[in-house]
N, C-alpha and C positions, 0 to 999 in steps of 0.2 A: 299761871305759868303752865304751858306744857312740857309733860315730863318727853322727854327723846323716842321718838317712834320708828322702830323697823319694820315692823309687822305689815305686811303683804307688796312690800318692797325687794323687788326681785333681785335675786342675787348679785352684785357689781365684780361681778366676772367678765372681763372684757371678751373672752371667748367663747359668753354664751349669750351676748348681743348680734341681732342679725345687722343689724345697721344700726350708729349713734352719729350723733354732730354736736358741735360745742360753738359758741361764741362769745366772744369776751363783751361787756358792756360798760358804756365809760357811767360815771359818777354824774349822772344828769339826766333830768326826766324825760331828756325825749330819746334816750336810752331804750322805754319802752316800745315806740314806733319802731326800733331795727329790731327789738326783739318779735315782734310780731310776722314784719316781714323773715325775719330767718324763718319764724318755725313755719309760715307759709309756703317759703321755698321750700323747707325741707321736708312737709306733709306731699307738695306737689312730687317732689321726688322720688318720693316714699309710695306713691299712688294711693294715698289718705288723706287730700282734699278734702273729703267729704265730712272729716273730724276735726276739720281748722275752726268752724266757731267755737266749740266746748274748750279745745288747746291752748288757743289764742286768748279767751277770757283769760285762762288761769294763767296762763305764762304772764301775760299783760299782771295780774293780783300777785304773784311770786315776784316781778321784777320791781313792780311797783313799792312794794312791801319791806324790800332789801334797800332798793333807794331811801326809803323813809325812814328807816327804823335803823338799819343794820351798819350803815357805815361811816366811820368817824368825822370828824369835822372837816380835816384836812384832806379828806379822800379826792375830793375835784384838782387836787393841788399837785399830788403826791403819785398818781395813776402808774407811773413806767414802764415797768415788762410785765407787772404784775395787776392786772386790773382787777378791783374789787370785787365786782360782780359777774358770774358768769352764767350764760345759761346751758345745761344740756339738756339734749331728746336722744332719749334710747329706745329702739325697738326690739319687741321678741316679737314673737311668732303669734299670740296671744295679747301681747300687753306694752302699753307704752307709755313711756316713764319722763314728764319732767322735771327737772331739779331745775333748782335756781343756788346757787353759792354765795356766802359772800362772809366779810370777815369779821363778825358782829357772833359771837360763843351766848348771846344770849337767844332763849327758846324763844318763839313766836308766841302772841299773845294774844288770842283771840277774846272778843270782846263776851261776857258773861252780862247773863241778866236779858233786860228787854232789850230788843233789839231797836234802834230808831232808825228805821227806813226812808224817813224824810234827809237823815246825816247824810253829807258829803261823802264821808271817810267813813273806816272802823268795821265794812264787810266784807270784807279782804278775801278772809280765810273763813267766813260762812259763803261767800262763794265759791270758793276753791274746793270746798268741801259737797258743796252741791251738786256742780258740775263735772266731781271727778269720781273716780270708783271708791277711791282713799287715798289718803294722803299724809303725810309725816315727816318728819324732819330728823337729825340726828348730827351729830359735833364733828368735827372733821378730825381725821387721826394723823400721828405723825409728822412731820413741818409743817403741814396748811395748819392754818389758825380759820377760826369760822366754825360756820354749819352749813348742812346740806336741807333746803327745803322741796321737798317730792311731791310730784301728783302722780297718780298712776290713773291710766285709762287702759280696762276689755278692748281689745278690738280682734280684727279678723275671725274667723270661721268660728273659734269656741267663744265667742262674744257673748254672754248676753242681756236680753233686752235691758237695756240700758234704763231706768227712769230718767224724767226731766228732774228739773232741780224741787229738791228734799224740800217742803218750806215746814213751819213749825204749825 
């Protein structure tokens, strides 16, 4: 079990976000194909194209993760004004942040021990963790029920050089 990480998670001050976007995702795995194309549009928008493969992995491992783990039986049944999963992308000037939500209070579980790279599943968040600068999670406060699952990515001007992915 991981314990709740804040650490290098940028302050969630809406007024010191240069630009954010949010979209809700239903209870079903092709759930992650809109997530893909959102954060697409919103990199092209953003004129950060150039950082959609690294983004797109992890948003694809964060939404994928939340469908599988994170939400209760009846959630494909139950959806209404309040969708289980959401994803946001927040930018600052430096650093770009995404969450995935959803309403499952239990931590992420990354897999311990050897890793089997032949598996299907279970590298979820040894990719997430590869591909991003860091990353972490933390419980939702106040009426939301849930956690917040975070990637953080360098970018622009004080960026730097980024490694490829960390392997062991």
């Amino acid at each position: 079990m991981l314990e709740p990480l804040r650490q290098g998670l940028p302050p969630i001050d809406p007024g010191a976000v240069s630009s954010s976007a949010s979209c809700a995702l239903p209870a079903r795995y092709e759930a992650v194909r809109g997530a893909r194309a959102f954060t697409s549009a919103t990199l092209d928008r953003w004129e950060m194209s150039e950082r959609f493969d690294d983004v797109a992995l992890v948003v694809s491992e964060l939404v994928t993760n939340a469908l599988r783990h994170a939400l209760p039986a009846d959630a494909a049944h139950d959806e209404g004004l309040n969708p289980p999963v959401r994803l946001h992308l927040m930018r600052w000037a430096s650093r770009l942040v995404c969450a995935v939500r959803d309403p499952s209070g239990e931590s992420p579980e990354a897999r311990g021990g050897e890793e089997d790279f032949a598996a299907e599943s279970g590298r979820g968040l040894f990719l997430v963790e590869s591909f991003s600068d860091s990353w972490g999670w933390h419980p939702l406060a106040g009426t939301l029920r849930g956690k917040v699952v975070w990637a953080l990515f360098r970018v622009g001007p004080e960026q730097q050089a980024v490694p490829g992915p960390r392997l062991p």
